[in-house]
C-alpha positions as a Python dict, from the first residue, in 0.01 Angstrom:
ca = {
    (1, 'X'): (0, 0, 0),
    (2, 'X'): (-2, -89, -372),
    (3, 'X'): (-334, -202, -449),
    (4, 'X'): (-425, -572, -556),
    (5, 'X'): (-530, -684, -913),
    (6, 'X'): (-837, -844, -944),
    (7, 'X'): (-1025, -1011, -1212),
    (8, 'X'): (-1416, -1066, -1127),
    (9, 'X'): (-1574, -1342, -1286),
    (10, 'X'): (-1889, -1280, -1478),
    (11, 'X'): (-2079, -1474, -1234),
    (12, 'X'): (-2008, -1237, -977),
    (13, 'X'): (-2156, -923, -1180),
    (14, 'X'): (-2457, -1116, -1267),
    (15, 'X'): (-2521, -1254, -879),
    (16, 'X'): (-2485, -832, -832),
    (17, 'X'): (-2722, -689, -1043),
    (18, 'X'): (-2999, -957, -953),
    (19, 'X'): (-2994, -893, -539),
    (20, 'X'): (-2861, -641, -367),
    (21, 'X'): (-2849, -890, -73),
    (22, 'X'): (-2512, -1063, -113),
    (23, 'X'): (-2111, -1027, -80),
    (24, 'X'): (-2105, -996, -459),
    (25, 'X'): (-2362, -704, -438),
    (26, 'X'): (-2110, -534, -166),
    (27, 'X'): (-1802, -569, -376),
    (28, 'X'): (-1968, -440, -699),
    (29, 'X'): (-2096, -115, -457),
    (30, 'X'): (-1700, -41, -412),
    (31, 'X'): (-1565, -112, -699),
    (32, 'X'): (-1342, 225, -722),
    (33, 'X'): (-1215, 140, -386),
    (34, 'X'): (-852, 228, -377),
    (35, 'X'): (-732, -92, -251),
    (36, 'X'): (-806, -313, -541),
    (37, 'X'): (-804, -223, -921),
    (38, 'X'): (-1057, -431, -1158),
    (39, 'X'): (-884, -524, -1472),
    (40, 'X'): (-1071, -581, -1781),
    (41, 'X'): (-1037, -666, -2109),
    (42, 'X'): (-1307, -612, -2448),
    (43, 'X'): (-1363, -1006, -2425),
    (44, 'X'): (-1480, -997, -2099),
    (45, 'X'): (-1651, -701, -2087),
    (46, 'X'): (-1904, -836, -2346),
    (47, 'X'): (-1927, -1155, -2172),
    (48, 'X'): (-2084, -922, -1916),
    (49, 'X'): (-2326, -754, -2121),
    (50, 'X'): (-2450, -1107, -2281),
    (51, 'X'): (-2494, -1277, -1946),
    (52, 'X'): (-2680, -1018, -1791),
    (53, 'X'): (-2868, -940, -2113),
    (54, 'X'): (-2982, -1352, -2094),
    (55, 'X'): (-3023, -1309, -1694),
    (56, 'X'): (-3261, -987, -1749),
    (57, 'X'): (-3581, -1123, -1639),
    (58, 'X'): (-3400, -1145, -1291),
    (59, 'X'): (-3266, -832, -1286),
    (60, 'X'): (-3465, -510, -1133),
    (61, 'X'): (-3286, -263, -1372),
    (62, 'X'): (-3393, -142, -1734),
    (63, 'X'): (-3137, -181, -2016),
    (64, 'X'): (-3027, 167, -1962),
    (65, 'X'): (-2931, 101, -1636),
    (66, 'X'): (-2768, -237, -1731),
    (67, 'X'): (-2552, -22, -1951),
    (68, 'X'): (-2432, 259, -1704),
    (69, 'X'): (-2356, -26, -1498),
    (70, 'X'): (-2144, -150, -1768),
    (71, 'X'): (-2023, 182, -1883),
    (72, 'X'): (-1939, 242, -1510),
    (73, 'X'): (-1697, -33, -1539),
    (74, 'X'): (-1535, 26, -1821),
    (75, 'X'): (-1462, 400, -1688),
    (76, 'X'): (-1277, 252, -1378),
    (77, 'X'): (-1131, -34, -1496),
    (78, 'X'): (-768, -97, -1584),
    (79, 'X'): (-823, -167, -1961),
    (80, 'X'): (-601, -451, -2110),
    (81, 'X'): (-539, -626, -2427),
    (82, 'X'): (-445, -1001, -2428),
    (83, 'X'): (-179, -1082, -2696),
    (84, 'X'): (-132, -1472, -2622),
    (85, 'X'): (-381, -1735, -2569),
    (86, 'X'): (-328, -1994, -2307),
    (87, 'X'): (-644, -2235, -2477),
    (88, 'X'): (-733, -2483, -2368),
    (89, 'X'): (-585, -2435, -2012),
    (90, 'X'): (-959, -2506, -1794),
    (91, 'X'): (-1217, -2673, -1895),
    (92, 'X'): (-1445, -2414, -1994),
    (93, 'X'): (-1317, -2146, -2309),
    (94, 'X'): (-1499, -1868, -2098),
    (95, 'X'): (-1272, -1938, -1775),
    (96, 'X'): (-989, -1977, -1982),
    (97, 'X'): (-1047, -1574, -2085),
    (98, 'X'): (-1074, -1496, -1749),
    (99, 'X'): (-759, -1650, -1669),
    (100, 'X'): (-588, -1484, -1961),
    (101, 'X'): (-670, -1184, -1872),
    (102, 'X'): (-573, -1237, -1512),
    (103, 'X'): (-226, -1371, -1604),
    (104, 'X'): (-158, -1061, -1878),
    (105, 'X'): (-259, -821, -1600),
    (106, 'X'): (-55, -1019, -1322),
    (107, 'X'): (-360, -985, -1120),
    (108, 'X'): (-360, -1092, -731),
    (109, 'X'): (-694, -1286, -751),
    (110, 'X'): (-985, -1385, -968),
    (111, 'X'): (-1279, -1376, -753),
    (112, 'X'): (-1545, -1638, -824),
    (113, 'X'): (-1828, -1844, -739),
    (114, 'X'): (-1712, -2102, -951),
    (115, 'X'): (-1363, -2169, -790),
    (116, 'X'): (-1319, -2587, -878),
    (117, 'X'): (-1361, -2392, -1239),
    (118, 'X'): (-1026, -2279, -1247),
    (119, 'X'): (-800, -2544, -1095),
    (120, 'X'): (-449, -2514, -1263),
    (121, 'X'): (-461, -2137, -1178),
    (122, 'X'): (-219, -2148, -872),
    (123, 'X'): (39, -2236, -1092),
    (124, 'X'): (40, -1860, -1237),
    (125, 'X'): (44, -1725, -885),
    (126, 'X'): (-369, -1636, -906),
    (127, 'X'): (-564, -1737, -656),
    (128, 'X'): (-926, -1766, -691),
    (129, 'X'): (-1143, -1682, -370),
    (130, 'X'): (-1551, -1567, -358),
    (131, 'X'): (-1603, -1232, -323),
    (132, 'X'): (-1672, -1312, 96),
    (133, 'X'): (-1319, -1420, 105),
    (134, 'X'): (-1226, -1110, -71),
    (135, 'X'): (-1384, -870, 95),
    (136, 'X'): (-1264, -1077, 416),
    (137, 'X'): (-901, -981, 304),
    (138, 'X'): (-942, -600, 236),
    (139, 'X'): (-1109, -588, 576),
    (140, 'X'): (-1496, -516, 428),
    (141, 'X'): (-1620, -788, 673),
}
């Protein structure tokens, strides 16, 4: 089975690291799973760091463990670089990365909270489902 492509929305990471009660939580847990490959890019990457540097106070981890996190994810993920820009395409510069990225990587899925964020997507072939409906379809729940 080739494995999908998935971009996860910075939402999602943050929603992890502040409860370990939730479907985001579960899907961060298996990230190496063999049956989906995370694809990241610098851009995004930081976007990480600087939301759950500002979302801190609602995370139980220091820094250091912020970072591993981080570092973690970089390690696994499939590292790309985005040579076109498809600005403004969504209404939000931040989505429109995300979307970049997932259209450079051909990427399966972009899983979000925030899915009325990225109507227009379907029309590269991504669909956007929460991380329930994505665990759902790699049979997690």
């Amino acid at each position: 089975m080739i494995p999908y492509k998935i971009v996860i929305d910075t939402n999602v990471i943050v929603s992890a690291l502040c409860s370990q009660n939730g479907y985001s939580f579960d899907l961060l847990s298996i990230i190496d799973d063999n049956r989906f490959r995370v694809c990241i890019s610098v851009p995004l990457v930081l976007e990480y760091e600087d939301a759950l540097l500002k979302n801190k106070s609602a995370i139980a981890l220091s820094i250091e463990e912020i970072d591993a996190v981080l570092d973690y994810i970089c390690l696994i993920g499939d590292k790309r670089k985005i040579f076109f820009l498809w600005r403004p395409f969504l209404k939000d510069p931040k989505d429109d990365m995300v979307l970049e990225l997932a259209v450079e990587a051909r990427c399966d899925f972009i899983v979000s909270f925030n899915k009325k964020d990225f109507v227009g997507s379907e029309k590269f072939n991504i669909e956007i489902v929460t991380p329930k409906e994505f665990l759902k379809m790699i049979g997690e729940l």
